[in-house]
mmCIF file of the N, C-alpha and C atoms, coordinates in Angstrom:
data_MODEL
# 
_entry.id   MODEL 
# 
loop_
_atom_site.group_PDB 
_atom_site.id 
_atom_site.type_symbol 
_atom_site.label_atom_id 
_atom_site.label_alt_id 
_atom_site.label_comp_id 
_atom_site.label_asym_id 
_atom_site.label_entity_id 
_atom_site.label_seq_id 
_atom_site.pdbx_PDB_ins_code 
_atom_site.Cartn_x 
_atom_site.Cartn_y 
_atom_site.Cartn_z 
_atom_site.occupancy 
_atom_site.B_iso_or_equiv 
_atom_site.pdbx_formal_charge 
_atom_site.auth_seq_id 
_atom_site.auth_comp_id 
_atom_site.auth_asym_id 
_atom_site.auth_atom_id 
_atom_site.pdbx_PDB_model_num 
ATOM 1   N N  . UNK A 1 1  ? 0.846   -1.183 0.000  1.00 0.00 ? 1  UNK A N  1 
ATOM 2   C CA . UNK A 1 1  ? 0.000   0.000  0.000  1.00 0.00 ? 1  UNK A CA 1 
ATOM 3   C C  . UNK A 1 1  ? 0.889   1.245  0.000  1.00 0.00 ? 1  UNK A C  1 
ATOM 4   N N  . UNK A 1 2  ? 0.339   2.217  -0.802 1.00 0.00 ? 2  UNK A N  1 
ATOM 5   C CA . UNK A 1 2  ? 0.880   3.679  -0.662 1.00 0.00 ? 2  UNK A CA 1 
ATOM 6   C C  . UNK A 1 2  ? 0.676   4.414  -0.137 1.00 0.00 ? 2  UNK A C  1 
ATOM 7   N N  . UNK A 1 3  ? -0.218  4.554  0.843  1.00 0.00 ? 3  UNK A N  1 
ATOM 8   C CA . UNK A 1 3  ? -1.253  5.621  1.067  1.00 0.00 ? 3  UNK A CA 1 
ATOM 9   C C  . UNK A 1 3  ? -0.195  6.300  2.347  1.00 0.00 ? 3  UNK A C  1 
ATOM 10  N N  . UNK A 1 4  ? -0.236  7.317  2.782  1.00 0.00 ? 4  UNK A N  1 
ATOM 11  C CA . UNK A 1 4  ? 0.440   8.137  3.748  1.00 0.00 ? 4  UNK A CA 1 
ATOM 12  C C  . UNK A 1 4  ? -0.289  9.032  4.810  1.00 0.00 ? 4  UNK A C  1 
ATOM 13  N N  . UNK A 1 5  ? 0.273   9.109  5.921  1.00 0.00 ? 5  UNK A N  1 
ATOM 14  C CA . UNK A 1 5  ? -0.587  10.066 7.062  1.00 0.00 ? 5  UNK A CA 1 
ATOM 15  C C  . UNK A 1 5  ? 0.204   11.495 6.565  1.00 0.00 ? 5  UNK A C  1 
ATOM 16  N N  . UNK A 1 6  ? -1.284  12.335 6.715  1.00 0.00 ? 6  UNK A N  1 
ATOM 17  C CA . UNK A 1 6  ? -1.008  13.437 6.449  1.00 0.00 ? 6  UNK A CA 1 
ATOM 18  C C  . UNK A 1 6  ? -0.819  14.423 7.926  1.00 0.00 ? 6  UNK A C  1 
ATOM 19  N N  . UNK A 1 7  ? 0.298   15.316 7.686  1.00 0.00 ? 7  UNK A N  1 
ATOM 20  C CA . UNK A 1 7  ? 0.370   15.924 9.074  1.00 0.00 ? 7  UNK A CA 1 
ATOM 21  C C  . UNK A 1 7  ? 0.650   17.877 8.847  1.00 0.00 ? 7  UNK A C  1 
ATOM 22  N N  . UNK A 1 8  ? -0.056  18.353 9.668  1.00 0.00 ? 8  UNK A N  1 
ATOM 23  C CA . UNK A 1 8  ? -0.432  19.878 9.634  1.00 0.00 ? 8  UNK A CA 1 
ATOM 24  C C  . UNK A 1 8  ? 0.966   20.478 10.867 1.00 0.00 ? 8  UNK A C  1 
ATOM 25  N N  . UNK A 1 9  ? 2.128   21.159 10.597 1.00 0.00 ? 9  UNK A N  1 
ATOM 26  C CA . UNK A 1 9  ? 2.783   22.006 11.396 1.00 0.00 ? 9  UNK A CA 1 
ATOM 27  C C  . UNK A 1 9  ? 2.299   23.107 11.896 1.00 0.00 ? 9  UNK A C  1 
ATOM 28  N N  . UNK A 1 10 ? 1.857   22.947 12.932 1.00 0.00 ? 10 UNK A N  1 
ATOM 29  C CA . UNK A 1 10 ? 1.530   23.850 13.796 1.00 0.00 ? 10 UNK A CA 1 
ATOM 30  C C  . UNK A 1 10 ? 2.153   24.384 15.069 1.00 0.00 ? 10 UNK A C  1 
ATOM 31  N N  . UNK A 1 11 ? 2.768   25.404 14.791 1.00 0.00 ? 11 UNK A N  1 
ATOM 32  C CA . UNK A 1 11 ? 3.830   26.565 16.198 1.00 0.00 ? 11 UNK A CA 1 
ATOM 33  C C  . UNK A 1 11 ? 4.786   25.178 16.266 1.00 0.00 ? 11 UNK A C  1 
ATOM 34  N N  . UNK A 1 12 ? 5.679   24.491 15.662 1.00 0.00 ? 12 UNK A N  1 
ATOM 35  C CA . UNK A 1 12 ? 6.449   23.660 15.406 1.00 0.00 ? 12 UNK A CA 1 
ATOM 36  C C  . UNK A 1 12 ? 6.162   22.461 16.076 1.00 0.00 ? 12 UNK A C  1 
ATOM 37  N N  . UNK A 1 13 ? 4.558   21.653 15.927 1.00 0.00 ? 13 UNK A N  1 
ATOM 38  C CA . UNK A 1 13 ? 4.617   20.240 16.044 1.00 0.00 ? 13 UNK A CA 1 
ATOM 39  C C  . UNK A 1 13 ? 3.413   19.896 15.129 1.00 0.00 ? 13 UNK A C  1 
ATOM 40  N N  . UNK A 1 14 ? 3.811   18.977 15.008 1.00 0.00 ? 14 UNK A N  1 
ATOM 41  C CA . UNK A 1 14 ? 2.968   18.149 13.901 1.00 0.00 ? 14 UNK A CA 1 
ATOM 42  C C  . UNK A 1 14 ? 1.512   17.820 14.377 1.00 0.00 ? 14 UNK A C  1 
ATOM 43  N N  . UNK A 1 15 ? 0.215   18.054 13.282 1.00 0.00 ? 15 UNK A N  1 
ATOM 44  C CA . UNK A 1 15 ? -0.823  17.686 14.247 1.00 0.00 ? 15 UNK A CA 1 
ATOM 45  C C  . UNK A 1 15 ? -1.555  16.793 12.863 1.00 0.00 ? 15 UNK A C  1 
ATOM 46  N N  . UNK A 1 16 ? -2.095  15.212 13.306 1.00 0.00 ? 16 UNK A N  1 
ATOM 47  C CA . UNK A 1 16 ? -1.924  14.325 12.309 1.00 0.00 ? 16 UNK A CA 1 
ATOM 48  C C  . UNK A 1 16 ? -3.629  15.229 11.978 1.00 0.00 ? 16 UNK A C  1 
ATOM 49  N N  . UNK A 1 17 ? -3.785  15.468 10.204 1.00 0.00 ? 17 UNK A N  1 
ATOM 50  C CA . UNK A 1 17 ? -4.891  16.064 9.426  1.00 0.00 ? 17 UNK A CA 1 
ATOM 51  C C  . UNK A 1 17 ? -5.777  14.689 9.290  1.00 0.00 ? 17 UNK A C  1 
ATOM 52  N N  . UNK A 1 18 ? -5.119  13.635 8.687  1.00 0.00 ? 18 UNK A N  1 
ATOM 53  C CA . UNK A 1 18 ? -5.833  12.888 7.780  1.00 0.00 ? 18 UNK A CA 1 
ATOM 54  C C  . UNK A 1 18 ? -4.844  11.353 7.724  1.00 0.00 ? 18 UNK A C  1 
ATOM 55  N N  . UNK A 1 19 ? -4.960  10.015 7.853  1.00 0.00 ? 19 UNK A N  1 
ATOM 56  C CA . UNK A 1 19 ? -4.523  8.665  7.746  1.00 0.00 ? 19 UNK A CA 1 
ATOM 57  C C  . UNK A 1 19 ? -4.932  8.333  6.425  1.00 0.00 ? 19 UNK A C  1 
ATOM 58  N N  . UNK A 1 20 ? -4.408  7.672  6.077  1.00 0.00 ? 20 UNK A N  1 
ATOM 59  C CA . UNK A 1 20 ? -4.452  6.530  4.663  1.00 0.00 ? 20 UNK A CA 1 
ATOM 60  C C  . UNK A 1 20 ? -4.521  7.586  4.008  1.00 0.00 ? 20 UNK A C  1 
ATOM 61  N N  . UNK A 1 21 ? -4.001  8.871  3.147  1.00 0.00 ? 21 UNK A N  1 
ATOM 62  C CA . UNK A 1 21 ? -4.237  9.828  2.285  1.00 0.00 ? 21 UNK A CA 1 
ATOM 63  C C  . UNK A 1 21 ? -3.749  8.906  0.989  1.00 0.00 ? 21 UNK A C  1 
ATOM 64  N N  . UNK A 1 22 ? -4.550  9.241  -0.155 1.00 0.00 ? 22 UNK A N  1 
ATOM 65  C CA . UNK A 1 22 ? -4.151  8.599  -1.632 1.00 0.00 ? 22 UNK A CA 1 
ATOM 66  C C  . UNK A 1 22 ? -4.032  10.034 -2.467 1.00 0.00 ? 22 UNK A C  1 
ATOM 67  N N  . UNK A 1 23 ? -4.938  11.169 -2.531 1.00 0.00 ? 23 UNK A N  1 
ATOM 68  C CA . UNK A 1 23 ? -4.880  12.130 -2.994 1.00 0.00 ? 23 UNK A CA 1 
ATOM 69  C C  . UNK A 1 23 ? -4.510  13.460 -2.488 1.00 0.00 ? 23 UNK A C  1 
ATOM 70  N N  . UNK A 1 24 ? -3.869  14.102 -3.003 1.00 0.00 ? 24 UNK A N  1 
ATOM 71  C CA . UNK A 1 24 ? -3.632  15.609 -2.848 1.00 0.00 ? 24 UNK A CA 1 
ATOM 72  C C  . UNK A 1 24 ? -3.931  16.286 -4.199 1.00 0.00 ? 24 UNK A C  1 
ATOM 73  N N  . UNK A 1 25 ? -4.369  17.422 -3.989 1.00 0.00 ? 25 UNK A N  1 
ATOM 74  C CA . UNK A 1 25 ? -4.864  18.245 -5.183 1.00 0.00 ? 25 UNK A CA 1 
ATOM 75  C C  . UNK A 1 25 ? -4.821  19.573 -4.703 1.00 0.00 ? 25 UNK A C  1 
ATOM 76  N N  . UNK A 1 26 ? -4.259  20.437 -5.569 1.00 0.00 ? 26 UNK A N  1 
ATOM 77  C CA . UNK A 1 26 ? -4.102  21.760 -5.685 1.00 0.00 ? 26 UNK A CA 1 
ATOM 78  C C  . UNK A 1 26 ? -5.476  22.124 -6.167 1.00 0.00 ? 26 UNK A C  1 
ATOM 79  N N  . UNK A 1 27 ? -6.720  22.989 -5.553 1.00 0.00 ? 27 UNK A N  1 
ATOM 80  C CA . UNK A 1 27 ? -7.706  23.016 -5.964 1.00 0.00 ? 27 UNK A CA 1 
ATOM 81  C C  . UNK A 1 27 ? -8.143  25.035 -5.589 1.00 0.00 ? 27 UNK A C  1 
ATOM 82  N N  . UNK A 1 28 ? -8.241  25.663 -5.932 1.00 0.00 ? 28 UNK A N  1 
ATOM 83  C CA . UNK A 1 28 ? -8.149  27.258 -6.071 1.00 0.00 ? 28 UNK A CA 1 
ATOM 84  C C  . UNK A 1 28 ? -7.370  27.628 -4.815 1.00 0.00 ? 28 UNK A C  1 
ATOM 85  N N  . UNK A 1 29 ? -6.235  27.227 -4.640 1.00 0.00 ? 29 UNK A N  1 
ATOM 86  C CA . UNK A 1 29 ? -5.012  27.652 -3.959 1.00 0.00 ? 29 UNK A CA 1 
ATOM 87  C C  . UNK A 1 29 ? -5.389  26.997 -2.799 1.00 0.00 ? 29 UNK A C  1 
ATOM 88  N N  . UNK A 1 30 ? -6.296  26.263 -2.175 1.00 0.00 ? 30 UNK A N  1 
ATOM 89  C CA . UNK A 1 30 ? -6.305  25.378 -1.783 1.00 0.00 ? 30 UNK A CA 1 
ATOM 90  C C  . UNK A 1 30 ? -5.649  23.849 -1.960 1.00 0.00 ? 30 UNK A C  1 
ATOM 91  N N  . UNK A 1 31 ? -5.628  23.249 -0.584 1.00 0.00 ? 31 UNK A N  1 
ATOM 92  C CA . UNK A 1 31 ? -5.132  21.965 -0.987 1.00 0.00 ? 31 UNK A CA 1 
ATOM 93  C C  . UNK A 1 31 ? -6.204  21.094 -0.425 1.00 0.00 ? 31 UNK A C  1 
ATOM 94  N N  . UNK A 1 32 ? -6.531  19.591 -1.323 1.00 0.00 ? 32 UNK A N  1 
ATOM 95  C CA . UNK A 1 32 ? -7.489  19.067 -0.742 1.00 0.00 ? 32 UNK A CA 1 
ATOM 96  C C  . UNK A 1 32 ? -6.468  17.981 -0.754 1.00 0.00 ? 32 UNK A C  1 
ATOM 97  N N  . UNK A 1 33 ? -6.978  17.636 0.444  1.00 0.00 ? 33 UNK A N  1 
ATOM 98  C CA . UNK A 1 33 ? -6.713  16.331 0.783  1.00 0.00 ? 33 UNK A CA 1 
ATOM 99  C C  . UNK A 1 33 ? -7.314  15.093 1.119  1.00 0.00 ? 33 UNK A C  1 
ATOM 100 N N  . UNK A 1 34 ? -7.297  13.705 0.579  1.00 0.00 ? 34 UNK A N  1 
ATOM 101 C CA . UNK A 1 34 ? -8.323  12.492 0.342  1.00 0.00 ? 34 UNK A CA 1 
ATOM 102 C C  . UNK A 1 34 ? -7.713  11.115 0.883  1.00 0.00 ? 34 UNK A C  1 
ATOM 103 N N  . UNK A 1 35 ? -9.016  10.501 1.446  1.00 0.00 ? 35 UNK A N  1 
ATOM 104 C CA . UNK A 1 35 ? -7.940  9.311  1.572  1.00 0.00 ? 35 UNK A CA 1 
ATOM 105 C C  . UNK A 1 35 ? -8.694  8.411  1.333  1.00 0.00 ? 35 UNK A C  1 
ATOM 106 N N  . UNK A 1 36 ? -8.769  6.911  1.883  1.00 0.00 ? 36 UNK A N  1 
ATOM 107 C CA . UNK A 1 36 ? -8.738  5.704  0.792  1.00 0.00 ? 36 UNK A CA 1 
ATOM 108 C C  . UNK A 1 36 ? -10.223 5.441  1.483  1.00 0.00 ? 36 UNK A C  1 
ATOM 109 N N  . UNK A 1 37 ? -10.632 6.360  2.648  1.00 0.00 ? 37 UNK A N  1 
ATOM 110 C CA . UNK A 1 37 ? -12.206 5.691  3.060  1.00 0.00 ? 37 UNK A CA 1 
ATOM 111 C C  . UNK A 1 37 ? -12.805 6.813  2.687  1.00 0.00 ? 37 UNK A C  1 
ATOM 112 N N  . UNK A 1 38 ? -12.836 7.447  1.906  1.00 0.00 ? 38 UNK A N  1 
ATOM 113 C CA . UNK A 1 38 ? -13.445 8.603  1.185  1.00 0.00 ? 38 UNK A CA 1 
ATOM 114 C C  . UNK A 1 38 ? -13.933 10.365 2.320  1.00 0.00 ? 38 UNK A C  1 
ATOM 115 N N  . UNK A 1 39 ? -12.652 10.191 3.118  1.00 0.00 ? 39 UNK A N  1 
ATOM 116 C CA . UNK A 1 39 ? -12.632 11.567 3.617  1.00 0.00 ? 39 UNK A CA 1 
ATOM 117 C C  . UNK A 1 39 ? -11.714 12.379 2.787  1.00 0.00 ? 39 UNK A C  1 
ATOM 118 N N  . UNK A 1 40 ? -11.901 13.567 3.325  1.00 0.00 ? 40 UNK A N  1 
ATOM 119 C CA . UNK A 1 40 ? -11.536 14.653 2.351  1.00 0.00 ? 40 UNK A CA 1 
ATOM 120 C C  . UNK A 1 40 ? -11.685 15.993 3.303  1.00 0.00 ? 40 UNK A C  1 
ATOM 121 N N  . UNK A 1 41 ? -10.666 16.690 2.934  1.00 0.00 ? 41 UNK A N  1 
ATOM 122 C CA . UNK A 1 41 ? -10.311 17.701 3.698  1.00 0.00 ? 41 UNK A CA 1 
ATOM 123 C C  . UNK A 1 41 ? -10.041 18.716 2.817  1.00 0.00 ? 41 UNK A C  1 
ATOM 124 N N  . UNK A 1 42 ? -10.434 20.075 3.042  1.00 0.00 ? 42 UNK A N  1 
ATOM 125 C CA . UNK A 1 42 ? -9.872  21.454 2.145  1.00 0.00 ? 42 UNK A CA 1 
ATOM 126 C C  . UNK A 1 42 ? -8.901  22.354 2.810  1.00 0.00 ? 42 UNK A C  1 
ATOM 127 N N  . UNK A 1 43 ? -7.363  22.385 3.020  1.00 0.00 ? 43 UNK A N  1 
ATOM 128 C CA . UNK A 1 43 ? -6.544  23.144 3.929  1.00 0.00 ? 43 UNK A CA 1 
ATOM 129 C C  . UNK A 1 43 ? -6.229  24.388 2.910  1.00 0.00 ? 43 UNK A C  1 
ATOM 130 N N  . UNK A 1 44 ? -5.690  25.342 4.154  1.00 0.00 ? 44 UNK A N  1 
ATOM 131 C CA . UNK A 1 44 ? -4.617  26.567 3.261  1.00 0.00 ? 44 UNK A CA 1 
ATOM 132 C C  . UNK A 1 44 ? -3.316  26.018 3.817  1.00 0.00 ? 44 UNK A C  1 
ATOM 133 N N  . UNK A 1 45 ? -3.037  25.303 2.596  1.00 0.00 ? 45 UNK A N  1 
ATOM 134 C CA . UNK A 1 45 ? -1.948  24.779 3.306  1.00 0.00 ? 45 UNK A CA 1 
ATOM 135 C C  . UNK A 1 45 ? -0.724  24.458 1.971  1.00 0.00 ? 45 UNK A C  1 
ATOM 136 N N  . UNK A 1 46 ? 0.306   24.316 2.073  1.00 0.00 ? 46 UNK A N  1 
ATOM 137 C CA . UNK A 1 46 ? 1.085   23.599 1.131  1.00 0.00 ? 46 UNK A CA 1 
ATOM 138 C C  . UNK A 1 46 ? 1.942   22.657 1.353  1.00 0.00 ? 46 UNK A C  1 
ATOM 139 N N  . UNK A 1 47 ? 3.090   21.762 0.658  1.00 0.00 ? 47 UNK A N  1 
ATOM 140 C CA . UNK A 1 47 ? 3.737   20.878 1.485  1.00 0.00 ? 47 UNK A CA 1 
ATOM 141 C C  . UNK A 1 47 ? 4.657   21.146 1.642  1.00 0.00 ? 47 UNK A C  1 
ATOM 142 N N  . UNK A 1 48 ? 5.103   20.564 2.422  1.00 0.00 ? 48 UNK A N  1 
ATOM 143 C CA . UNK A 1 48 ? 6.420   21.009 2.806  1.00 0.00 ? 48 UNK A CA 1 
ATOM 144 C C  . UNK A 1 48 ? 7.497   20.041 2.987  1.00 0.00 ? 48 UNK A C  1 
ATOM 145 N N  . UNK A 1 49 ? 6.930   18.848 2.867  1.00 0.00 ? 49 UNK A N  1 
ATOM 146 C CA . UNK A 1 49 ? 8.153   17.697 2.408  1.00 0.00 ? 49 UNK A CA 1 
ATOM 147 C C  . UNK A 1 49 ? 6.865   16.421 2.340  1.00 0.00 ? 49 UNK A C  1 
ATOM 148 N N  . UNK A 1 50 ? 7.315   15.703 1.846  1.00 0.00 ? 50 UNK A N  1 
ATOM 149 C CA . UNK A 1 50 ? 7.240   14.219 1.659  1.00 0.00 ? 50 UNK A CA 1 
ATOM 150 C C  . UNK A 1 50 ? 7.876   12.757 2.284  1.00 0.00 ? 50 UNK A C  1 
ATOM 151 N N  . UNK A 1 51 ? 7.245   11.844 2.646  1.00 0.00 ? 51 UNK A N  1 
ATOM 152 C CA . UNK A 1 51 ? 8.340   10.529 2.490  1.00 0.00 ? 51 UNK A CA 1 
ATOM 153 C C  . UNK A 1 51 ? 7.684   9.339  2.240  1.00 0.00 ? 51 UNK A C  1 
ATOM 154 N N  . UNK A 1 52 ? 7.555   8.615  1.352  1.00 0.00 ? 52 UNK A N  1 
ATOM 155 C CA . UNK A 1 52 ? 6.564   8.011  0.641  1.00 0.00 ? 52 UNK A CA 1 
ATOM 156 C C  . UNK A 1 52 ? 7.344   6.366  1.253  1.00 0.00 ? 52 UNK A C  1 
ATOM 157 N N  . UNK A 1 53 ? 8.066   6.593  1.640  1.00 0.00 ? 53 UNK A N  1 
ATOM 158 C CA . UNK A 1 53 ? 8.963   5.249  2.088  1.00 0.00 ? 53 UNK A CA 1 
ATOM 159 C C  . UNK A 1 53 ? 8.649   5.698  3.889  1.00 0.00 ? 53 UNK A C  1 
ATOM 160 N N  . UNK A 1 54 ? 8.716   6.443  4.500  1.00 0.00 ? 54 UNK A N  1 
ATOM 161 C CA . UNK A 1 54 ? 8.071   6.745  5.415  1.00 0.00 ? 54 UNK A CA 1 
ATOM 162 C C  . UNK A 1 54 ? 6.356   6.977  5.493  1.00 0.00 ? 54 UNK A C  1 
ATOM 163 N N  . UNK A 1 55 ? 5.993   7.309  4.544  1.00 0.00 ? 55 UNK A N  1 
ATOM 164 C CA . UNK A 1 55 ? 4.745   7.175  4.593  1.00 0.00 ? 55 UNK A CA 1 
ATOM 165 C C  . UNK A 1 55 ? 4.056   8.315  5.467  1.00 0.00 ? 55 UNK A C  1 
ATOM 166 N N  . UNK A 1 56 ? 4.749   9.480  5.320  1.00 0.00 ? 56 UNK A N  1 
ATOM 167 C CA . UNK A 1 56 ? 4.307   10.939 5.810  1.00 0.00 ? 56 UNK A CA 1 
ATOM 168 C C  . UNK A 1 56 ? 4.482   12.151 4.518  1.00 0.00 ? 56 UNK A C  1 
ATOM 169 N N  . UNK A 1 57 ? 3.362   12.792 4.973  1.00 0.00 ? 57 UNK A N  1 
ATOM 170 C CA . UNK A 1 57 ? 3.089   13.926 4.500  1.00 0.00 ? 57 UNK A CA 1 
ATOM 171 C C  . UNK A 1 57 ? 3.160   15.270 5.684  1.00 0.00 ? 57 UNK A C  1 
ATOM 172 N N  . UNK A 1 58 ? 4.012   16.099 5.073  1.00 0.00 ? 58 UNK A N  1 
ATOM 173 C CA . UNK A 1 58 ? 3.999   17.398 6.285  1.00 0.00 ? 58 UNK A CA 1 
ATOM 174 C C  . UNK A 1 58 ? 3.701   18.435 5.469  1.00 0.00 ? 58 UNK A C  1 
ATOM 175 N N  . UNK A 1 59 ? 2.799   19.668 5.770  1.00 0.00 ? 59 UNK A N  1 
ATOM 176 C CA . UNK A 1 59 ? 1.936   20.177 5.458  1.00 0.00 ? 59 UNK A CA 1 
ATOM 177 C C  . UNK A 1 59 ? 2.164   21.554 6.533  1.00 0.00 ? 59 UNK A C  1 
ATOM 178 N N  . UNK A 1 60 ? 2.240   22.674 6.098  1.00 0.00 ? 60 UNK A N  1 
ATOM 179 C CA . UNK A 1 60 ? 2.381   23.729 6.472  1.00 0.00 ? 60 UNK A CA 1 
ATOM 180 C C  . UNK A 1 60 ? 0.989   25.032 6.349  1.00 0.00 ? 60 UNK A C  1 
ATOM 181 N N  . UNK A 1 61 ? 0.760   25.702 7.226  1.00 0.00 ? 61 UNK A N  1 
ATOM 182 C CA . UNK A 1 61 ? -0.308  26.644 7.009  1.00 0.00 ? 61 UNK A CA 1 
ATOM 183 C C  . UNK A 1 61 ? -0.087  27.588 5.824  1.00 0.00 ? 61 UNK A C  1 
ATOM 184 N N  . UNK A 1 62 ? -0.519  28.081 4.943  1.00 0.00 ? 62 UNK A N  1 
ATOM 185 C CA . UNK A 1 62 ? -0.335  29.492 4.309  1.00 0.00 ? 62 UNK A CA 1 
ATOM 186 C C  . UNK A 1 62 ? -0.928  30.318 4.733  1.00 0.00 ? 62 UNK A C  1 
ATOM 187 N N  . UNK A 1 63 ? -1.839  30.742 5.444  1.00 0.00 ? 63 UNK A N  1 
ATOM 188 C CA . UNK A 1 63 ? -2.496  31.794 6.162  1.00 0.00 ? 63 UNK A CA 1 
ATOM 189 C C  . UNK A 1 63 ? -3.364  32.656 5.269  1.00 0.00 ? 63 UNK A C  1 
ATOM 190 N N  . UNK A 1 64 ? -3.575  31.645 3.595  1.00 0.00 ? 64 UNK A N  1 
ATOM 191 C CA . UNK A 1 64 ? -4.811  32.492 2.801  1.00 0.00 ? 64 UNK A CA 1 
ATOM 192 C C  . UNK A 1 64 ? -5.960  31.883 2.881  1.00 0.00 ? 64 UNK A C  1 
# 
């Protein structure tokens, strides 16, 4: 499986958004985020790293 936990930096600690994520989408400067039991999330957010062998997503505020 591919799927990855998605995680939101907040005042420098991680706060887990979303488990099993399959999708990310850039959607009107938004980011949505999806996962494999059909939740879905809309952040102002962008990423800020990856590890697909770790199986994390880190995710930063943009404040729009």
């Amino acid at each position: 499986m591919c799927e990855a936990n998605a995680y939101l930096l907040k005042n420098g600690k991680e706060e887990l958004v979303l488990e099993a994520v399959d999708i990310l989408e850039n959607e009107g400067g938004k980011l949505r985020v999806a996962n494999i039991f059909g939740e879905q999330k809309l952040l102002n957010a962008r990423i800020r790293s990856m590890s697909l062998v770790e199986h994390r997503i880190i995710l930063e505020e943009t404040g729009s």
